[in-house]
C-alpha positions as CSV (number, residue, x, y, z in Angstrom):
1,X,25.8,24.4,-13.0
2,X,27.3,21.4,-11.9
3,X,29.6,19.3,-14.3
4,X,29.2,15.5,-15.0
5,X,31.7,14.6,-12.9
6,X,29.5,15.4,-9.8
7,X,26.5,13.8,-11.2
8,X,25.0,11.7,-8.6
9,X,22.9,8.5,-9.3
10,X,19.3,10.6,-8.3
11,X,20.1,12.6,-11.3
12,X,18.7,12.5,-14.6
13,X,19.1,14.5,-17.6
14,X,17.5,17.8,-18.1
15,X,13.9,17.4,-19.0
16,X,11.6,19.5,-20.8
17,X,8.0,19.0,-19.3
18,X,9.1,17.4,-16.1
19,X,6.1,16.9,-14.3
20,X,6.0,19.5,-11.2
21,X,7.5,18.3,-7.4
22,X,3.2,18.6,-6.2
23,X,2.2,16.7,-9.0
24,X,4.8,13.8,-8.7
25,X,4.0,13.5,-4.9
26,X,0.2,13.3,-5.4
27,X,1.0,10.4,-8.2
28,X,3.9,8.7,-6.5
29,X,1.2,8.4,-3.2
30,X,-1.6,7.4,-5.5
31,X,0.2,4.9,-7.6
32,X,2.9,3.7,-4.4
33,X,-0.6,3.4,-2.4
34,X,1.0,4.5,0.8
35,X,0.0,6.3,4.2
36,X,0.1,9.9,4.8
37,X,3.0,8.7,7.7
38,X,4.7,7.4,4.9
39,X,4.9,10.9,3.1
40,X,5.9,12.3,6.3
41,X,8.2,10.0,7.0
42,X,9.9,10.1,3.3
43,X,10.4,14.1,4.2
44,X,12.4,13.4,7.2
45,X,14.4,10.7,5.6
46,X,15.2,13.2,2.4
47,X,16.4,15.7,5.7
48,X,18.4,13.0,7.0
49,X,20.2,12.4,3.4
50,X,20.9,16.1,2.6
51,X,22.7,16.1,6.2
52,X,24.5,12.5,5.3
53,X,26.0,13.7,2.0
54,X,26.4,16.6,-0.3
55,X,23.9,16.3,-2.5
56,X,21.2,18.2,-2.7
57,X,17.7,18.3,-3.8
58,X,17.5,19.8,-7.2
59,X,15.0,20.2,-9.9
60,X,17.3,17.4,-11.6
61,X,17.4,14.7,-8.8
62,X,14.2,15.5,-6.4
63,X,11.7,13.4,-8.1
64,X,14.3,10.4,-7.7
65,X,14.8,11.2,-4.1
66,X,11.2,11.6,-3.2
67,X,10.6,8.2,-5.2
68,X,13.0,6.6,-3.1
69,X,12.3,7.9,0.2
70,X,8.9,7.2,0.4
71,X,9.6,3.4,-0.9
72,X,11.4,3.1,2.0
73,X,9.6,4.9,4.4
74,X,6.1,3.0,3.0
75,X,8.5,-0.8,3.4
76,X,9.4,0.2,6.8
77,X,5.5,1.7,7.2
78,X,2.7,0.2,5.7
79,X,1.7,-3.3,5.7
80,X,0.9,-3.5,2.4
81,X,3.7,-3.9,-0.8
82,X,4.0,-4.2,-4.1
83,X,6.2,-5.2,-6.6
84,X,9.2,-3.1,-7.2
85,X,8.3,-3.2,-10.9
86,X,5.1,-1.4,-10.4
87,X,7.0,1.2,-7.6
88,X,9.1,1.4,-10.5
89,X,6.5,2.1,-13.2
90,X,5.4,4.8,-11.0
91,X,8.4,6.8,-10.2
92,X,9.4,6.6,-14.1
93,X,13.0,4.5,-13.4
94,X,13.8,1.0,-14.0
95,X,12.8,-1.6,-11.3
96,X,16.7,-2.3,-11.4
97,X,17.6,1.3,-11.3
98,X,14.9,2.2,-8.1
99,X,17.0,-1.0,-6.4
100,X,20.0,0.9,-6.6
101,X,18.7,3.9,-5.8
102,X,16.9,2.2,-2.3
103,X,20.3,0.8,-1.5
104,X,22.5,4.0,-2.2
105,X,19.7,6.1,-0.5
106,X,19.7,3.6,2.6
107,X,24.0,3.3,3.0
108,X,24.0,7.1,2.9
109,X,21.9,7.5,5.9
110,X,23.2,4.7,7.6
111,X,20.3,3.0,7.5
112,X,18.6,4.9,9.7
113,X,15.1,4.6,8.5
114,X,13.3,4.4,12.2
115,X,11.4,7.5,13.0
């Protein structure tokens, strides 16, 4: 177990419930109404963060990761956007706190979101 100290800003608190990884992807691609290149493309940017920083995915921060990768990978994508409220809505954060997440997320891999 890790201690708070080394909480990251993709964690949240222990859950009970949390909906499954499968589940969350199928709703985040429904909901985020992206591409199937976007999902693809969120997988390699969530490779590129785990080799840009030590965190890791885990059942604590992974939904928060995936969220934010595929935002970015759908903005740099798809032609099509929403608003970040209802990107928010869907991923179960704050439209402020998915901001901050899409801006940490994006400075720790340099911004290297071209695939």
């Amino acid at each position: 177990n890790r201690v708070n100290a080394e909480l990251s800003i993709f964690d949240c608190a222990p859950l009970k419930g949390t909906i499954p990884v499968g589940e969350y992807v199928r709703r985040l691609g429904y909901h985020y109404r992206c591409s199937a290149e976007a999902h693809v493309n969120a997988l390699i940017y969530m490779d590129r963060f785990s080799r840009s920083s030590n965190i890791k995915a885990t059942e604590r921060n992974v939904h928060r990761l995936y969220a934010t990768a595929l935002l970015l990978a759908l903005k740099l994508q798809d032609d099509d956007h929403l608003s970040m409220k209802h990107y928010s809505n869907a991923a179960g954060v704050t439209a402020s706190e998915l901001v901050n997440l899409e801006l940490s997320f994006s400075q720790t891999v340099g911004y290297r979101l071209i695939v």
